[in-house]
C-alpha positions in Angstrom: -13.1 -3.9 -14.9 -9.4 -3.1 -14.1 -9.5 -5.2 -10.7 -11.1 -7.9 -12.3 -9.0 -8.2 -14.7 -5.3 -7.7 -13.0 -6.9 -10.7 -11.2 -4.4 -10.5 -8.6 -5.1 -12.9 -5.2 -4.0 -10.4 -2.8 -4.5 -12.3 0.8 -1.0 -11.5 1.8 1.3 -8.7 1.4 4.1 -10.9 -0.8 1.7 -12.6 -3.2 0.5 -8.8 -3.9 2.7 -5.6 -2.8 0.7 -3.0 -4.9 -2.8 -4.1 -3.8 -1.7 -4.7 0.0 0.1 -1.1 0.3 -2.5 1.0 -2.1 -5.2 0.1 0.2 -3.3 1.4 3.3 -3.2 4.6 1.6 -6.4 4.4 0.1 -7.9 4.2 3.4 -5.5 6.4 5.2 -6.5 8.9 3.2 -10.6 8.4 3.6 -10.0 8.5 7.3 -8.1 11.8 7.0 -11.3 13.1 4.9 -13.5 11.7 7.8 -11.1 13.3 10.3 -11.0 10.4 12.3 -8.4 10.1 14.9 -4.4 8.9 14.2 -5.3 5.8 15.8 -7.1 4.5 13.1 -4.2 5.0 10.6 -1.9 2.3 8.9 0.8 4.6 9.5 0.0 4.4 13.1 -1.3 2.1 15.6 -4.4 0.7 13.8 -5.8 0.5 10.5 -8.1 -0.4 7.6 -9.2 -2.9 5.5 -11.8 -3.4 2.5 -14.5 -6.0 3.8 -17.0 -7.2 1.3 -20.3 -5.2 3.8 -20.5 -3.7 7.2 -22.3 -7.4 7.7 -18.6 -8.7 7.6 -17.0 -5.7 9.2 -19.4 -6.1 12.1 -18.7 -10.0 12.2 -14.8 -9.5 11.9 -14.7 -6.8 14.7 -17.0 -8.9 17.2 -14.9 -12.1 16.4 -11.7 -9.5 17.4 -13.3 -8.8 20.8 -14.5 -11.9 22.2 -11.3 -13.7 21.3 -9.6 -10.5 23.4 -11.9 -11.0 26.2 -11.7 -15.4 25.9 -8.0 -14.5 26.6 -8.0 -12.7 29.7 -10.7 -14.5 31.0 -10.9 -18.3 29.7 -12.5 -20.0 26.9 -15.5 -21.4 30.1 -17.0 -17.8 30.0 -18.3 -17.8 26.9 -21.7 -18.3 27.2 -21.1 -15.1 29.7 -20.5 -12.6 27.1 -23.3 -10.0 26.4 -23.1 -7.9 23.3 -25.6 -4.3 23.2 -27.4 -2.7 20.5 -30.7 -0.7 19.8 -33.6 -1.9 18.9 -32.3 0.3 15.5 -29.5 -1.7 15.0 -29.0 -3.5 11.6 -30.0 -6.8 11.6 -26.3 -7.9 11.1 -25.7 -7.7 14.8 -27.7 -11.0 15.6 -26.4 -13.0 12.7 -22.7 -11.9 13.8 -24.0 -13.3 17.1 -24.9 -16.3 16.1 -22.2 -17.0 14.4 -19.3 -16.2 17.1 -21.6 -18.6 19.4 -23.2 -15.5 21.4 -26.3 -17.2 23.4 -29.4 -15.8 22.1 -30.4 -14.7 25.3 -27.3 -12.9 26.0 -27.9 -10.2 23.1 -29.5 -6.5 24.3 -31.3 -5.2 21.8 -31.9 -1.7 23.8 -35.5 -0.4 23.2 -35.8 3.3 21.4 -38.0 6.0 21.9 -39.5 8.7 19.3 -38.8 11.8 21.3 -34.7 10.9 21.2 -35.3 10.1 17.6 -34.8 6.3 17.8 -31.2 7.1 19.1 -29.9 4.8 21.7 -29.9 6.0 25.3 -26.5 6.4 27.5 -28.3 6.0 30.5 -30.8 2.4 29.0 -27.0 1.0 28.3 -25.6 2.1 31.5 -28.8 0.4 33.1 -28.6 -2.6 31.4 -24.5 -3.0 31.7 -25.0 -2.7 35.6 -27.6 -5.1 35.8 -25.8 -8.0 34.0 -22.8 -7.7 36.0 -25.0 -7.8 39.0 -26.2 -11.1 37.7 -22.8 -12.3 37.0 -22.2 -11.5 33.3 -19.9 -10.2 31.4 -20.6 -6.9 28.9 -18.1 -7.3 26.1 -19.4 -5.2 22.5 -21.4 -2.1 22.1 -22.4 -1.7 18.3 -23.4 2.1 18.3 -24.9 3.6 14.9 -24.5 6.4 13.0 -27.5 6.6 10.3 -30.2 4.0 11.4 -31.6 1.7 8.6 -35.1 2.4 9.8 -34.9 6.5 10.3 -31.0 7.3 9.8 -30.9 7.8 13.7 -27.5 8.7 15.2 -26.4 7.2 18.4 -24.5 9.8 21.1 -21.0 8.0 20.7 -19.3 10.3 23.5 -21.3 9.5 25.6 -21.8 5.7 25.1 -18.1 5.6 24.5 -17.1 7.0 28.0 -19.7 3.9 29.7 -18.2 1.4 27.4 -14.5 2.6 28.3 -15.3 2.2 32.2 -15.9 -1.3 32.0 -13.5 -2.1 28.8 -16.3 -2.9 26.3 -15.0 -3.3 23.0 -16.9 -0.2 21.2 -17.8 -0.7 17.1 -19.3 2.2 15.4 -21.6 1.6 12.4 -21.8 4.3 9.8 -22.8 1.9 6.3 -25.2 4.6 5.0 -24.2 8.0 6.7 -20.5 7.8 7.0 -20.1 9.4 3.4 -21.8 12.4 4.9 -19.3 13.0 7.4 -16.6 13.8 4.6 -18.4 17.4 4.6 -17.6 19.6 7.5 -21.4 20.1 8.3 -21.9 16.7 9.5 -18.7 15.6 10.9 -20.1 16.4 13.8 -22.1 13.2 14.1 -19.4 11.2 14.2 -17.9 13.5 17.5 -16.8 10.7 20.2 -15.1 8.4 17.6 -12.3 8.8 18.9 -13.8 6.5 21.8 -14.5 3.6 19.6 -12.3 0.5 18.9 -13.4 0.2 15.8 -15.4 2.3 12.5 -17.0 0.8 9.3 -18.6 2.5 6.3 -19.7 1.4 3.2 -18.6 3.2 -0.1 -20.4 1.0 -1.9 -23.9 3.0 -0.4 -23.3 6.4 -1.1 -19.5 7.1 -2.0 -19.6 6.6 -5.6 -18.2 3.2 -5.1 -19.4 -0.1 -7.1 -20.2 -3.2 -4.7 -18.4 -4.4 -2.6 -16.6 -1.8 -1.0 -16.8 -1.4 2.9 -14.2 0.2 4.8 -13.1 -0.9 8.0 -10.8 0.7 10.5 -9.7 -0.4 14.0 -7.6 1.4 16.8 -5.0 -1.2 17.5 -3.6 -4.1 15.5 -0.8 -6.3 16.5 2.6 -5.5 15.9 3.8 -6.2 12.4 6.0 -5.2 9.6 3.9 -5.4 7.0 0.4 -5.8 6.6 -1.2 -9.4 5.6 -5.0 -8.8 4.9 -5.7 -12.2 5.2 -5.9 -11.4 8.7 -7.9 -9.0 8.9 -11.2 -10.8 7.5 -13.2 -13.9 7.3 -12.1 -15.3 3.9 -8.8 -15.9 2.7 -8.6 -15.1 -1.0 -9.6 -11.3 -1.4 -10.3 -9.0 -4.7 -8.4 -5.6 -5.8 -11.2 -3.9 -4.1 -8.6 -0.6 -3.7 -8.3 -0.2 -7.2 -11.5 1.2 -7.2 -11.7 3.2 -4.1 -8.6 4.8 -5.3 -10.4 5.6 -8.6 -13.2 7.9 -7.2 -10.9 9.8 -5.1 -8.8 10.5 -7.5 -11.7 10.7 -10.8 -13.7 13.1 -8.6 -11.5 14.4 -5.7 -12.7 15.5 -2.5 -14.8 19.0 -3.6 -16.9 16.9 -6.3 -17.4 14.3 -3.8 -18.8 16.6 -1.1 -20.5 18.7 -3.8 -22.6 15.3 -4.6 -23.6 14.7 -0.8 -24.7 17.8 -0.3 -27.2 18.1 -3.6 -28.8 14.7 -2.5 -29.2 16.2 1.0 -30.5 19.0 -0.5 -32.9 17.0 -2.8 -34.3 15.1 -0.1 -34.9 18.5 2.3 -36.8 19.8 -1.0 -38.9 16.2 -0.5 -39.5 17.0 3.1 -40.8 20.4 2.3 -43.2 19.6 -0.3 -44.5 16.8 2.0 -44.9 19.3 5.2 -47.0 21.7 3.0 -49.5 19.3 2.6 -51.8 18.0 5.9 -52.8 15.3 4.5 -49.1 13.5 5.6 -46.7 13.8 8.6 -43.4 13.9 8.7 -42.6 11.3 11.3 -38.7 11.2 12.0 -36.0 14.3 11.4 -34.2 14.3 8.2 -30.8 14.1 8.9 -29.1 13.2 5.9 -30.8 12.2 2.3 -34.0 10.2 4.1 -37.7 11.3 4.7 -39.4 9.2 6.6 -43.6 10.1 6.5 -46.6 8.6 6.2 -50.5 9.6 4.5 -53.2 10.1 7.6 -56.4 8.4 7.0 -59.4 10.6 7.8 -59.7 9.1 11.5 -57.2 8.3 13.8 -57.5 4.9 13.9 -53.8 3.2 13.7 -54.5 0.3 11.9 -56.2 1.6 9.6 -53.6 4.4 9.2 -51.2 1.6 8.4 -53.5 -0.2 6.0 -53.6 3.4 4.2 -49.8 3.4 3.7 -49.4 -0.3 2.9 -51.9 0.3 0.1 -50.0 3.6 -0.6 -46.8 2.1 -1.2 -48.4 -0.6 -3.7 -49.6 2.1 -5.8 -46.9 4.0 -5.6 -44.4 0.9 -6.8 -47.1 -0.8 -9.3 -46.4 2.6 -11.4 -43.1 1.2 -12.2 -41.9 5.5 -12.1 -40.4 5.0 -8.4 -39.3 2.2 -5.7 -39.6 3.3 -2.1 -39.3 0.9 1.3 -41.0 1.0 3.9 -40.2 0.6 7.9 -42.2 0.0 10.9 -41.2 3.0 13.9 -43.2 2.9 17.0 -46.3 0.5 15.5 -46.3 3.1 12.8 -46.4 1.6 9.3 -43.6 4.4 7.4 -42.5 5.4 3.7 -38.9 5.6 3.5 -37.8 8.3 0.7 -34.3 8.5 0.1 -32.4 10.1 -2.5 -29.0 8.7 -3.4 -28.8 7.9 -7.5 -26.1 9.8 -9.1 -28.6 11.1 -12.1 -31.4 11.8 -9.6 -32.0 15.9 -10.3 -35.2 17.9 -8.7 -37.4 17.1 -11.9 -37.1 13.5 -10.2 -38.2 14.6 -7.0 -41.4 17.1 -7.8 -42.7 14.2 -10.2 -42.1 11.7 -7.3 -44.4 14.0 -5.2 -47.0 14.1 -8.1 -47.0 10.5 -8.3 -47.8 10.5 -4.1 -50.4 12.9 -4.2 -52.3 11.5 -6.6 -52.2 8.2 -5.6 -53.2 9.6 -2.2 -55.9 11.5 -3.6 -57.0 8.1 -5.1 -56.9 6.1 -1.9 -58.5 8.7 0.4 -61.4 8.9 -2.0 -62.6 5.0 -2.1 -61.6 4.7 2.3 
């Protein structure tokens, strides 16, 4: 209500002072709670800016590294430049592609496997860079992920970010969903190798207390300036007090409360996971790493389709009830329930009626299959 209605048009740092500088200290002081490296600071080399969605960050950050790369190399190679993913990655990647005039045909979408959790392989990118320089092409952008949309899958940024430093790929790290995790000590450690990376977005609008829009952007290196004008830093001109509000949570709930609501919707979600692993009738099918179960209901036979017909129908009942709304995702041909706890009035009397509301509904469906 209080952005909206200072209505200030904050694309530069003289029509707007206040907004400009609060949001370099707004976001200097997330990426000292995410312990990310100096280089990302506005009071060092880099910095941050409030995108409207890690849609925009991604597009803003690829836009960055091809125009780096068209510079060194001419404008002629464009239809050269490969970008890399997983076959995890949000679907943002190919629209940003599409826009910055990326050829279709020159976007690896690197194939995942269950037994590394859906996590995107060092050695399937190291692969596929080699072979596309063979062939005369030129790797540009790695979008690594921490906290899949499908499974919450992280990717092993050390190790991708050593390969994409040896041949001076621009290296974006992805953390929309899980990045609020990292605030507590526990699981920093996914985001270990950031300090490789060119760039880092998360979304506080996800799971940071934060109303939409709210996505937080930081990058290694910015050119030299005096002060900031955010106007460059983003697709549109014009841009909202989006600070304003970041700086409220920090400062409404501080940094204890904040990690003290992370760790009770992990918690409700492991309390999920157990209730579903005590009964056979269901199987957990990827790790919980942060507030997601991902499972499925087995049909008497082990006949896939029909095992994905069972949890197609299960969903339907489950979301006809009008008590909960779950998704669904498709990992490995398998048809999958996505459970994920992230309201800030869910409590566990939410979560064992949720379970009720599965098993009888399973109950139901398994008796007329």
């Amino acid at each position: 209500m209080l952005s909206a209605g200072f209505n200030l048009v904050a694309f530069s740092w003289i029509t707007s002072p206040a907004a400009t500088e609060l949001e370099m200290i707004v976001l200097d002081w997330l990426a000292n709670l995410l312990k990310l490296p100096n280089d990302f600071l506005c009071k060092g080399p880099g910095g941050g800016a409030i995108q409207g969605t890690a849609s925009e960050a991604l597009l803003v950050v690829l836009l960055a590294a091809r125009d780096r790369i068209l510079r060194e190399i001419g404008n002629d190679a464009l239809g050269n430049l490969v970008v890399y993913g997983s076959d995890q990655t949000h679907s943002s990647l190919k629209k940003a592609c599409q826009i910055a005039g990326i050829h279709p045909k020159n976007l690896r979408l690197l194939r995942t496997k269950s037994y590394n959790e859906y996590a995107l392989s060092p050695e399937s990118l190291a692969e596929a860079i080699s072979h596309d320089i063979a062939n005369g092409l030129i790797p540009f952008f790695l979008c690594a992920t921490v906290g899949t949309t499908s499974s919450t899958a992280v990717d092993p940024l050390l190790a991708l970010g050593k390969i994409t430093k040896r041949y001076r790929i621009w290296f974006h790290v992805d953390a929309a969903y899980a990045g609020s995790a990292c605030i507590c000590p526990e699981y920093r450690h996914h985001l270990n190798g950031i300090e490789e990376a060119d760039s880092f977005n998360m979304n506080c609008h996800k799971w940071f207390l934060t109303n939409f829009d709210c996505s937080a952007l930081w990058i290694k290196a910015s050119q030299g300036r005096t002060v900031i004008d955010y106007k460059d830093w983003e697709i549109p001109l014009g841009r909202r007090f989006r600070s304003l509000k970041l700086w409220m949570v920090l400062r409404l709930y501080g940094v204890e409360n904040l990690q003290s609501y992370i760790r009770n919707h992990i918690k409700l979600a492991q309390q999920f996971e157990d209730l579903v692993a005590q009964d056979t009738r269901f199987e957990i099918v990827a790790t919980r790493t942060f507030s997601l179960v991902c499972f499925r209901l087995l049909p008497d036979n082990k006949n896939e389709e029909d095992a994905n017909k069972l949890n197609r129908d299960l969903l339907d009942a489950v979301n006809s009830s009008g008590q909960i709304y779950i998704s669904h995702t498709v990992l490995s041909g398998k048809y999958i329930l996505r459970f994920v706890v992230g309201a800030p009035l869910t409590e566990e009397r939410h979560i064992v009626a949720a379970w009720k509301l599965f098993q009888e509904a399973s109950s139901s469906l398994l008796e007329n299959s």
